[in-house]
ZADREN-710324 format. One record per residue (C-alpha): x, y, z; residue in three letters. Coordinates in nm, 2 decimals. Example, Ala and Ser with C-alpha at 12.3 -4.5 7.8 and 13.67 -1.06 7.14 Angstrom:
BEGIN
[[1.23,-0.45,0.78],Ala]
[[1.37,-0.11,0.71],Ser]
***
This chain:
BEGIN
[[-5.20,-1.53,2.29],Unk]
[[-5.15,-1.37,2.59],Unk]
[[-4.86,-1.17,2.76],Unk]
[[-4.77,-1.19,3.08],Unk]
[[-4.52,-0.94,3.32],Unk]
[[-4.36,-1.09,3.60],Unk]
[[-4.16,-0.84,3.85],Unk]
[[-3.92,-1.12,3.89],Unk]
[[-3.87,-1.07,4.28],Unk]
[[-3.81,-1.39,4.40],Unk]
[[-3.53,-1.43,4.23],Unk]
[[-3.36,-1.04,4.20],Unk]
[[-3.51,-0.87,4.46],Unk]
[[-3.18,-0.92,4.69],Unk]
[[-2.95,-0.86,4.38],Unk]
[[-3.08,-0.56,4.21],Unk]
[[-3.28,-0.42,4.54],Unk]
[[-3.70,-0.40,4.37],Unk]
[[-3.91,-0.26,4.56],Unk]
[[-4.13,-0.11,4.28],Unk]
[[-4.26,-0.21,3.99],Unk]
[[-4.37,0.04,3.70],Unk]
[[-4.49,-0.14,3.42],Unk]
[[-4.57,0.01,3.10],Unk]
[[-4.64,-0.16,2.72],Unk]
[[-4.33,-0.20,2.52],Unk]
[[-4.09,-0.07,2.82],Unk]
[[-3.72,-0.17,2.83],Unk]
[[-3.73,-0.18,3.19],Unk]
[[-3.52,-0.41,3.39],Unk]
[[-3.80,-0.44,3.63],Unk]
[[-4.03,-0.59,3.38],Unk]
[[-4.00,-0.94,3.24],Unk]
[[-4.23,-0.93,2.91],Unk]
[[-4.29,-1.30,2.80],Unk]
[[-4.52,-1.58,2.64],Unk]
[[-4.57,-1.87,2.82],Unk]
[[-4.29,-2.12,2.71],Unk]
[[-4.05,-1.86,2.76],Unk]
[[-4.16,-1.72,3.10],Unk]
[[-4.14,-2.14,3.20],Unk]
[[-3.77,-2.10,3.09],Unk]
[[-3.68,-1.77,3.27],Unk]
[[-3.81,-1.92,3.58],Unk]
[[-3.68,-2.23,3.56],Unk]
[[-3.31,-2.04,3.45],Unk]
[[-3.36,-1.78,3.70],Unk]
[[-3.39,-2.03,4.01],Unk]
[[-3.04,-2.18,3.91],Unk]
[[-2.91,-1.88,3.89],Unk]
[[-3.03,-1.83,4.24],Unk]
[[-2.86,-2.13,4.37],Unk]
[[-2.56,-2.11,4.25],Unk]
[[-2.53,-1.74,4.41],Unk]
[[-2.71,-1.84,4.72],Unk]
[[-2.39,-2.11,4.76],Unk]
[[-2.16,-1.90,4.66],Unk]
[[-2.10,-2.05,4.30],Unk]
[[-2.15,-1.74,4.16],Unk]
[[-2.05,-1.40,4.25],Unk]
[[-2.31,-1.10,4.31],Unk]
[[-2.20,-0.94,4.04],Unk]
[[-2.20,-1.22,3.80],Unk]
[[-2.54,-1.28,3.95],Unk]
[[-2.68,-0.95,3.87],Unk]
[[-2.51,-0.89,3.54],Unk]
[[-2.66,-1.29,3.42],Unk]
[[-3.02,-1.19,3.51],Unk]
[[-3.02,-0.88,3.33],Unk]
[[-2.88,-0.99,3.02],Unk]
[[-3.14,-1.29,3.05],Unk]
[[-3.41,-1.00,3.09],Unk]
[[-3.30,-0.78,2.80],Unk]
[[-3.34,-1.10,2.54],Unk]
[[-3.70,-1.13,2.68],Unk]
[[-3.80,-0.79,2.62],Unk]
[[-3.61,-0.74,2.28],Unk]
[[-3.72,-1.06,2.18],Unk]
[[-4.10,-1.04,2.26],Unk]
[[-4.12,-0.63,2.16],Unk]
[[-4.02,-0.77,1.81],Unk]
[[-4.24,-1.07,1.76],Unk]
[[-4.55,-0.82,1.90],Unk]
[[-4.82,-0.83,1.66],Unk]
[[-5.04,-0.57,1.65],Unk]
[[-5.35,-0.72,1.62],Unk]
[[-5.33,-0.83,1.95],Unk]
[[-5.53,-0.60,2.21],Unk]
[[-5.38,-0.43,2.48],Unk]
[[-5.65,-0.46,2.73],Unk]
[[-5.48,-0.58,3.02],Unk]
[[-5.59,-0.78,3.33],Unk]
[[-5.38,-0.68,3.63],Unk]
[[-5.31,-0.88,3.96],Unk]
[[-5.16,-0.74,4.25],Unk]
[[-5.00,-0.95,4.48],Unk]
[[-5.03,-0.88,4.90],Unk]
[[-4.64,-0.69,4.85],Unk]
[[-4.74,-0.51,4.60],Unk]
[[-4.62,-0.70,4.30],Unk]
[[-4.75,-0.65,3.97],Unk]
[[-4.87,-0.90,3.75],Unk]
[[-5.05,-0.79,3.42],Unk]
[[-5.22,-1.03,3.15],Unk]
[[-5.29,-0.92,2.80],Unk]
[[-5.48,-1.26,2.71],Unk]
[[-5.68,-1.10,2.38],Unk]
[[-5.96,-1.25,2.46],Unk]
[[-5.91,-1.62,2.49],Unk]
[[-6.04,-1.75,2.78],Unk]
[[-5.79,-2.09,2.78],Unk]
[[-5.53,-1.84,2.78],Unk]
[[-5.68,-1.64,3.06],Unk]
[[-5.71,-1.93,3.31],Unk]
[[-5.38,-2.03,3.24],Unk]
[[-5.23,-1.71,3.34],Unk]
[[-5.41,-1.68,3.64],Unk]
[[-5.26,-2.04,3.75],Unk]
[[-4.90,-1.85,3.71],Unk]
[[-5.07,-1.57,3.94],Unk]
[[-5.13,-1.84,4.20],Unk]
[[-4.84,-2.01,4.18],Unk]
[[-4.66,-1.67,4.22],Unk]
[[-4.93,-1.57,4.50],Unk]
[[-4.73,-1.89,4.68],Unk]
[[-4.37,-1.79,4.67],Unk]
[[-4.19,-1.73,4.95],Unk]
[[-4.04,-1.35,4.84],Unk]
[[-3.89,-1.12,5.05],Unk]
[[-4.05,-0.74,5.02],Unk]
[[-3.86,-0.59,5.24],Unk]
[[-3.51,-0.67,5.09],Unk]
[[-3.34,-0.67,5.44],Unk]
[[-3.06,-0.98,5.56],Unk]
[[-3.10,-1.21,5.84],Unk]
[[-2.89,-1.03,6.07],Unk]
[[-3.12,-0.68,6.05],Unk]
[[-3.50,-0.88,6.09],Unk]
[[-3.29,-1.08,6.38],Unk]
[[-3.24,-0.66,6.51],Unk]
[[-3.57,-0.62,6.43],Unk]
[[-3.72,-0.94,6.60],Unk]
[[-3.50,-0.91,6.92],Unk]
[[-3.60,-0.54,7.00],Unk]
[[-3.99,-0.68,6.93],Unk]
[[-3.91,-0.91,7.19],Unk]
[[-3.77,-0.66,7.45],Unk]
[[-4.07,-0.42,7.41],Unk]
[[-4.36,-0.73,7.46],Unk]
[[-4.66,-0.66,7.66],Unk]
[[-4.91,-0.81,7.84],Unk]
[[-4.97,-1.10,7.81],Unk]
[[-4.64,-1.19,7.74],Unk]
[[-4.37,-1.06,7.91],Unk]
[[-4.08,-0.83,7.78],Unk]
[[-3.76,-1.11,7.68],Unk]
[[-3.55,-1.13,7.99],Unk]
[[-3.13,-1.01,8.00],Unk]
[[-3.03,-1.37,8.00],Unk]
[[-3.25,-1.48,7.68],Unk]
[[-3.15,-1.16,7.53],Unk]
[[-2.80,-1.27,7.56],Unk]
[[-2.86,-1.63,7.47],Unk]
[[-3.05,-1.52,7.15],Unk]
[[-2.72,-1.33,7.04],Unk]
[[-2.51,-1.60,7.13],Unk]
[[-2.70,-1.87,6.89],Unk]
[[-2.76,-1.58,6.64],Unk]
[[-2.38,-1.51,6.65],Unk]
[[-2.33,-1.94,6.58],Unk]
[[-2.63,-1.95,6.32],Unk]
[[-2.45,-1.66,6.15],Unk]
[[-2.11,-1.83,6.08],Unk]
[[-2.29,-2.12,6.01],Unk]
[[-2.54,-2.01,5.73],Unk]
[[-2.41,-1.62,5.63],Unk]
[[-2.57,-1.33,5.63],Unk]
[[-2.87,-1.39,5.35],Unk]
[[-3.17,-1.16,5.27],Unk]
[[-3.45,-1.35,5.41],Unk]
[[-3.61,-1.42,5.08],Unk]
[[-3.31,-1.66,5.02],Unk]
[[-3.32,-1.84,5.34],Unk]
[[-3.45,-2.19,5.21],Unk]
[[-3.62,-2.50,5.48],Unk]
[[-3.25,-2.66,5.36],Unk]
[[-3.04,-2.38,5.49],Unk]
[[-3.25,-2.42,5.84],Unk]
[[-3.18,-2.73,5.82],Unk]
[[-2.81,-2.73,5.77],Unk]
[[-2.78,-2.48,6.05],Unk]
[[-2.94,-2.71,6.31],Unk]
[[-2.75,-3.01,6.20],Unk]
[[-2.43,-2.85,6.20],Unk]
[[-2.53,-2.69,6.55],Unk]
[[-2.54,-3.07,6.69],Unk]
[[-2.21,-3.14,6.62],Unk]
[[-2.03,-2.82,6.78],Unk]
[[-1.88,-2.85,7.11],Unk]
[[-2.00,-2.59,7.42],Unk]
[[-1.83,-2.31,7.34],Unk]
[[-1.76,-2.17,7.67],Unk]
[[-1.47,-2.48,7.73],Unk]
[[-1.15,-2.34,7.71],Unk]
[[-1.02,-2.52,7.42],Unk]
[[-1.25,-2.46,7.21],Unk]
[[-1.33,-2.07,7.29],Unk]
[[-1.07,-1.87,7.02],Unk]
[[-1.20,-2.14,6.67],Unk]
[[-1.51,-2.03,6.46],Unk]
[[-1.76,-2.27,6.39],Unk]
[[-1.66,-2.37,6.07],Unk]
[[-1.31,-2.48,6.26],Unk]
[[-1.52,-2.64,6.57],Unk]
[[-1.69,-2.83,6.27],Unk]
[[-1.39,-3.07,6.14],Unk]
[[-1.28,-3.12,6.53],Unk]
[[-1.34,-3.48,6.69],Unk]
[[-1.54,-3.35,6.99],Unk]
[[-1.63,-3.61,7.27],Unk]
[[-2.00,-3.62,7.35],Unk]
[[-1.95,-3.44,7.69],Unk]
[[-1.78,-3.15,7.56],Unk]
[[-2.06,-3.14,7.25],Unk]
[[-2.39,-2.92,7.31],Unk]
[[-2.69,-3.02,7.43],Unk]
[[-3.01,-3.15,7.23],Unk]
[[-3.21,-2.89,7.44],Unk]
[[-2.97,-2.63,7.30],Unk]
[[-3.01,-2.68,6.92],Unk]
[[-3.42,-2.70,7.03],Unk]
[[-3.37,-2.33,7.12],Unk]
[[-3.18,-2.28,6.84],Unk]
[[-3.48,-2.39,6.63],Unk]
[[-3.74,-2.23,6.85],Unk]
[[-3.55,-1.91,6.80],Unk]
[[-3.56,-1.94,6.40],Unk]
[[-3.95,-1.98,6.44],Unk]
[[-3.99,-1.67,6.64],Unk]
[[-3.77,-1.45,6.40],Unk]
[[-3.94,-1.61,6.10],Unk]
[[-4.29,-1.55,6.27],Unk]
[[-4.24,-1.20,6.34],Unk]
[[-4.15,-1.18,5.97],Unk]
[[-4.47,-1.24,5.84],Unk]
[[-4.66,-1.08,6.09],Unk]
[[-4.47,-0.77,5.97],Unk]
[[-4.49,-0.92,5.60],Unk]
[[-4.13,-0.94,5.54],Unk]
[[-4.21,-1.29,5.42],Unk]
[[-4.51,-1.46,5.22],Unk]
[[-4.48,-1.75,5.41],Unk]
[[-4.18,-1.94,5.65],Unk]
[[-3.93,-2.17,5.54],Unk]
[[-3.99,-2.34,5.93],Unk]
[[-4.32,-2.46,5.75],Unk]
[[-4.14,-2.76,5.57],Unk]
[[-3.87,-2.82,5.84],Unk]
[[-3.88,-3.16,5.94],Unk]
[[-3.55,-3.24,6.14],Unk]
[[-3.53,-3.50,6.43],Unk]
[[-3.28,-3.35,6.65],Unk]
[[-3.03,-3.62,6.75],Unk]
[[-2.71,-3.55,6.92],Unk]
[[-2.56,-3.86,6.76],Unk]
[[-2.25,-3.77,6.57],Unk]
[[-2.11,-4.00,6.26],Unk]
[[-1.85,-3.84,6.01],Unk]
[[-1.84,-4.05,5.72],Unk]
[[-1.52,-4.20,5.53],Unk]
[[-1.38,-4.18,5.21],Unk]
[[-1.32,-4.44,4.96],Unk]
[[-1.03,-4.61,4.86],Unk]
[[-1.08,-4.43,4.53],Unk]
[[-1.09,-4.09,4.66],Unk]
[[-0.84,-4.14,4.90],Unk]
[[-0.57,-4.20,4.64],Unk]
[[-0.74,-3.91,4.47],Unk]
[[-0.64,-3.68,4.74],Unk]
[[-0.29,-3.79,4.78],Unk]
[[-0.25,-3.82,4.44],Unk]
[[-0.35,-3.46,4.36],Unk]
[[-0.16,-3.32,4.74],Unk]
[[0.15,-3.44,4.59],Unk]
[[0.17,-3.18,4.27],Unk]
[[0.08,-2.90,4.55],Unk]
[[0.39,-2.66,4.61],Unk]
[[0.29,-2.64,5.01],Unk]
[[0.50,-3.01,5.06],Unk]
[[0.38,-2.97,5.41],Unk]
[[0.05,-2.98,5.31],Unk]
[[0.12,-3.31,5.10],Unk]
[[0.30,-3.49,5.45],Unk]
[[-0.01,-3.35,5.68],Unk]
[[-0.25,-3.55,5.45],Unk]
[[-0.02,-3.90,5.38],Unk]
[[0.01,-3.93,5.80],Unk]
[[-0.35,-3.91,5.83],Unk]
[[-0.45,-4.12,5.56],Unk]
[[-0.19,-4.36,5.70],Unk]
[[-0.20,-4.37,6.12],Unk]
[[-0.51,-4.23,6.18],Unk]
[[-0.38,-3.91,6.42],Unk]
[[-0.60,-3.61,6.45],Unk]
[[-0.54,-3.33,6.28],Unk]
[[-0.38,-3.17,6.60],Unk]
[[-0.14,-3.41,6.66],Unk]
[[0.00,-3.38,6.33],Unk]
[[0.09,-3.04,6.31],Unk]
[[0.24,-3.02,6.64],Unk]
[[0.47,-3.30,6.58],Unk]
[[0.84,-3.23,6.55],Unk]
[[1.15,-3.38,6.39],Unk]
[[1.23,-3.55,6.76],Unk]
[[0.91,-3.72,6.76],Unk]
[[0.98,-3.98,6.49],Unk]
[[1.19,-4.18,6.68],Unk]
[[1.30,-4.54,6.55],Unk]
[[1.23,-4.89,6.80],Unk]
[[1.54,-5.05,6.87],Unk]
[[1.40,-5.40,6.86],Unk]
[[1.20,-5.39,6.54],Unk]
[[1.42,-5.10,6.36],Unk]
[[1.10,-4.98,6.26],Unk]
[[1.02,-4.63,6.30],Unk]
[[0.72,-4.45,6.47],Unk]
[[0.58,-4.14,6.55],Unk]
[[0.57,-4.05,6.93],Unk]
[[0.28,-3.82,7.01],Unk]
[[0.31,-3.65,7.37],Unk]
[[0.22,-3.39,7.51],Unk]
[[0.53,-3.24,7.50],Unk]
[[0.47,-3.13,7.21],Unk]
[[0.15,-2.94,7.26],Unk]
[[-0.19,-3.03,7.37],Unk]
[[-0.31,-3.37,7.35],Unk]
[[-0.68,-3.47,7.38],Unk]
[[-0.66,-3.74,7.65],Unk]
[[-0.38,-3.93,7.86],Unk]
[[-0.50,-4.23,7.57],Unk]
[[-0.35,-4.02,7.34],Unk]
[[0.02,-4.03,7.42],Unk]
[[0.13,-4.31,7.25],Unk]
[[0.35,-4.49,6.98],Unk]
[[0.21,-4.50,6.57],Unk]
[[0.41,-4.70,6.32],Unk]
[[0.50,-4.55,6.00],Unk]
[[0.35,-4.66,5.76],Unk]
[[0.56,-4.82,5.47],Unk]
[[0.43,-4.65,5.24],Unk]
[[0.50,-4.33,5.35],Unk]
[[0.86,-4.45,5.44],Unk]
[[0.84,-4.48,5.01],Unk]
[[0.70,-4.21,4.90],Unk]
[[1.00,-4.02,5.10],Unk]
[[0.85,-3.88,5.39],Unk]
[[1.17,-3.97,5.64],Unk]
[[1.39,-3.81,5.40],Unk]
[[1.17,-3.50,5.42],Unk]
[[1.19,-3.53,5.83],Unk]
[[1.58,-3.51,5.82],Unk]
[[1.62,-3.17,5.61],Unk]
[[1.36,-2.96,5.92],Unk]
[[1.49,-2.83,6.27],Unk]
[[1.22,-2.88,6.50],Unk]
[[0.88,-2.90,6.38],Unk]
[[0.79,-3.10,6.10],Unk]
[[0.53,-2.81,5.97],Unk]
[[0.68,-2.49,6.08],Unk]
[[0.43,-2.25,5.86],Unk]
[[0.13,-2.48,5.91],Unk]
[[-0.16,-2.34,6.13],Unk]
[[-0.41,-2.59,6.19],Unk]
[[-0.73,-2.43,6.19],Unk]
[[-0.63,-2.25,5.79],Unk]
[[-0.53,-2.60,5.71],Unk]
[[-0.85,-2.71,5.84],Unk]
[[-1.05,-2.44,5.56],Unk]
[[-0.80,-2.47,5.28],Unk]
[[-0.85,-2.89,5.29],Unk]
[[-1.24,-2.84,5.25],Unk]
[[-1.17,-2.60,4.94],Unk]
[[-0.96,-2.85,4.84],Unk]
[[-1.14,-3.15,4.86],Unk]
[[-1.41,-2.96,4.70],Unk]
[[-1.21,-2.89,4.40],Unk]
[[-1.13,-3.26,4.34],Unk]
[[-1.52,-3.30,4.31],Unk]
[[-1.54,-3.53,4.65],Unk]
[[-1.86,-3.46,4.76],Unk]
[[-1.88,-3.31,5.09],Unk]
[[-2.13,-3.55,5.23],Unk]
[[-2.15,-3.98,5.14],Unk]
[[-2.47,-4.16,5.08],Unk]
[[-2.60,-4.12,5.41],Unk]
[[-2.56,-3.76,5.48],Unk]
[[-2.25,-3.80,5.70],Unk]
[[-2.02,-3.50,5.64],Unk]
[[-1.67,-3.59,5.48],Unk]
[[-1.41,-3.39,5.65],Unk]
[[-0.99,-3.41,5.68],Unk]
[[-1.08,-3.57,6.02],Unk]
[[-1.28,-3.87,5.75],Unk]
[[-0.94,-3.96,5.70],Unk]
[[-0.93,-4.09,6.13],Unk]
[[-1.28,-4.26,6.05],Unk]
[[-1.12,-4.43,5.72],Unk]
[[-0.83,-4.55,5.86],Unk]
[[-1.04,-4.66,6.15],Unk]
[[-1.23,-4.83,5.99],Unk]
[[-0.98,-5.02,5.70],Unk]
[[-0.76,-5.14,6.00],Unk]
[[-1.08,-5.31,6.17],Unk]
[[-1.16,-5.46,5.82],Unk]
[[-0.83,-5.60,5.77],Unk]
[[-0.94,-5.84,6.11],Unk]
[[-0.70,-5.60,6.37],Unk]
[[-0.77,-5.67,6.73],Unk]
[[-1.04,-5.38,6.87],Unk]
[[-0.82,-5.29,7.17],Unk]
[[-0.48,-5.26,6.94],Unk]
[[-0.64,-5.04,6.71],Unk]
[[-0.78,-4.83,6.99],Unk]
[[-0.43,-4.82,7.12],Unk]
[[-0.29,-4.70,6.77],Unk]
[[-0.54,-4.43,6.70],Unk]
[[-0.57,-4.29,7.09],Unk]
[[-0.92,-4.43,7.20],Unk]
[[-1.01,-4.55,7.55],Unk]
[[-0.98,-4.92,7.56],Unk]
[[-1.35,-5.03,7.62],Unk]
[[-1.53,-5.34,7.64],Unk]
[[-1.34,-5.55,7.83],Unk]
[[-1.51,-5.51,8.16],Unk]
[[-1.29,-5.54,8.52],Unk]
[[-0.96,-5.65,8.33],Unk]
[[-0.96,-5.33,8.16],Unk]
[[-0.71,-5.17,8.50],Unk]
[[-0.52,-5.46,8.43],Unk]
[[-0.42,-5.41,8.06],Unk]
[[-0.10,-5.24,7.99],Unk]
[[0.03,-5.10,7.65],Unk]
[[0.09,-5.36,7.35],Unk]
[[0.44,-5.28,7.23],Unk]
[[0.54,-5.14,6.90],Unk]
[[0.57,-5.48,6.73],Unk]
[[0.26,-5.62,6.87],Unk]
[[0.08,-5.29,6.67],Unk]
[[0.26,-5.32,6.33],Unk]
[[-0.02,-5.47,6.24],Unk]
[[-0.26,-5.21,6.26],Unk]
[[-0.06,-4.98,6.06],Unk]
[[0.05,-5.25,5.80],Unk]
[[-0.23,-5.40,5.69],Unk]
[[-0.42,-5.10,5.59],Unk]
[[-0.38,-4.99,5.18],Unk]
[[-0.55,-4.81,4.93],Unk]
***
């Protein structure tokens, strides 16, 4: 039988800070994990899920920490006592490149031997970090590299210095600040995808929202970045993961295994009827009854997020000849995305039942007085995520509060609703109907009901 010490680094480097390993028989060390084979399978395998649920945030740092070294305690305790004597304590020790110990006491069987140096390859291959430093401090490290280049390449120019800090600053809000040995080929990935959908961030409207805000906006394909941008984006991760292991931060990349075909097509995806009555279901039992009203208007007309919290107790006005009553967005009432999107939006009967115009008449002026729309925006992800809705559908389009516009979109098409009506409703350009297009005015109120109506979950 053979024991085997593993300097668990991959895993607790960033947590409990190693940098050194000291290994010594029958130490209680928390830098040594003593085990037989099976059971060094199950720390690993128990270690890495411990690492993803802290790398997503499932876990705290603390809990992290405080899991792993109970973990590593029942290893030691548990193989100090089954020890046997007769076993020898000739060891064979492997040192990896960053100076990780790995020591083999194998007693002389050779199966045993060969197995344990497989464990020393695979280990060889991890992707650890030695020098137990975040993102943003090898990004320091890289970008002063840069500045100080020589011949033959040049020294990084003032306006690619400022445009690296501008995408770090983006990639930064986007992924966190992680050590570098927990930066996975996903989490590249994620950045760069998220990247495509963000607008230019020098436009005025959308200069004063993070990323994560920017994220759950509808943003129209001219005001959206540029494919070229997110390539330098990508190109910036390679240099900054490079210079890693040229300094041997890293064993090896995570830009290795990215495969990404940067496309500046953006879908959101919708939800299901299910888990659209799941939401409403579950917003009504919330104490924030603004929060519930937000969420029934755009499951029901399709308005942007915006829209809705701007609206105010004037702008749900009733149409003399249908007696129906409808929601008047203007901008009067604060910005509005384009002159399409001033326009009349039946309410939807079912929101007329669940109460909603007795809720109108008891405000002043606006209909969500303590509602900011960009907090909304965060606490309706942590929300959803709560109801166990999965973030992203079947084929990787992200589910956001603006899915509910895409749902209702796409319900009210279903239901056989004129295109151009339910462009109308919902504040899109009318398209596709070539040279009569400057002749087509606005369908009245009762002309739309339809688009409104005939949509149900």
């Amino acid at each position: 039988m053979f024991y085997f010490r593993w300097r668990v680094q991959a895993e607790l480097q960033a947590a409990l800070g190693l940098k050194e390993v000291r290994v010594s028989l029958g130490t209680s060390s928390l830098l040594v994990a003593k085990s037989r084979a099976n059971q060094w399978f199950d720390f690993v395998n128990h270690a890495k899920l411990m690492k993803n649920a802290y790398q997503f945030s499932e876990i705290s740092r603390n809990d992290y920490i405080q899991i792993m070294k109970k973990k590593i305690t029942e290893l030691q305790s548990k193989n100090i006592k089954e020890r046997d004597s007769d076993y020898s304590t000739e060891l064979i020790r492997k040192t990896l490149p960053d100076g990780t110990v790995l020591e083999f006491d194998y007693g002389g069987d050779v199966e045993k031997e060969s197995k344990a140096e497989k464990l020393y390859d695979s280990s060889r291959n991890s992707n650890s970090s030695v020098s137990n430093i975040l993102f943003s401090q090898l990004f320091e490290l890289f970008l002063e590299h840069k500045k100080k280049q020589t011949k033959p390449n040049k020294p990084l120019s003032l306006k690619m210095q400022k445009s690296y800090q501008l995408y770090f600053k983006t990639i930064i809000e986007l992924m966190g600040d992680k050590d570098i040995g927990l930066i996975e080929t996903e989490d590249v990935f994620n950045v760069l995808s998220d990247y495509l959908r963000l607008p230019r961030r020098n436009l005025r409207q959308y200069k004063n929202l993070s990323a994560i805000e920017l994220l759950e906006m509808e943003v129209s394909d001219d005001d959206r970045v540029k494919e070229k941008t997110v390539s330098q984006v990508q190109k910036l991760f390679q240099g900054i993961f490079a210079y890693a292991l040229l300094k041997k931060h890293l064993l090896d990349s995570p830009m290795d295994r990215l495969r990404i075909n940067l496309s500046s097509e953006v879908s959101y995806g919708k939800y299901e009827d299910v888990e659209v009555l799941q939401i409403l279901n579950a917003v009504n039992k919330h104490k924030n009854i603004a929060r519930k009203w937000i969420c029934w208007i755009a499951a029901y007309s399709g308005a942007r997020r915006g829209e809705i919290v701007q609206l105010r107790k004037k702008d749900v006005k009733v149409d003399p000849k249908t007696q129906r009553h409808y929601f008047h967005i203007t901008d009067d009432a604060g910005a509005v995305k384009t002159k399409n999107s001033i326009r009349q939006v039946p309410v939807h009967y079912d929101l007329v039942n669940e109460g909603f115009l007795s809720y109108v008449e008891l405000q002043q002026d606006l209909l969500f007085n303590d509602v900011n729309a960009e907090s909304f925006t965060k606490w309706f992800a942590e929300f959803r995520e709560g109801l166990g809705i999965e973030e992203y559908d079947d084929y990787g389009q992200r589910r956001v509060f603006h899915s509910f516009r895409h749902t209702f979109i796409t319900k009210s098409r279903a239901a056989g609703n004129q295109v151009d009506k339910v462009q109308q409703v919902v504040g899109h350009e009318k398209t596709k109907f070539g040279v009569t297009d400057k002749y087509s005015g606005r369908y009245d109120l009762y002309q739309v009901l339809d688009v409104v109506d005939k949509v149900s979950y």
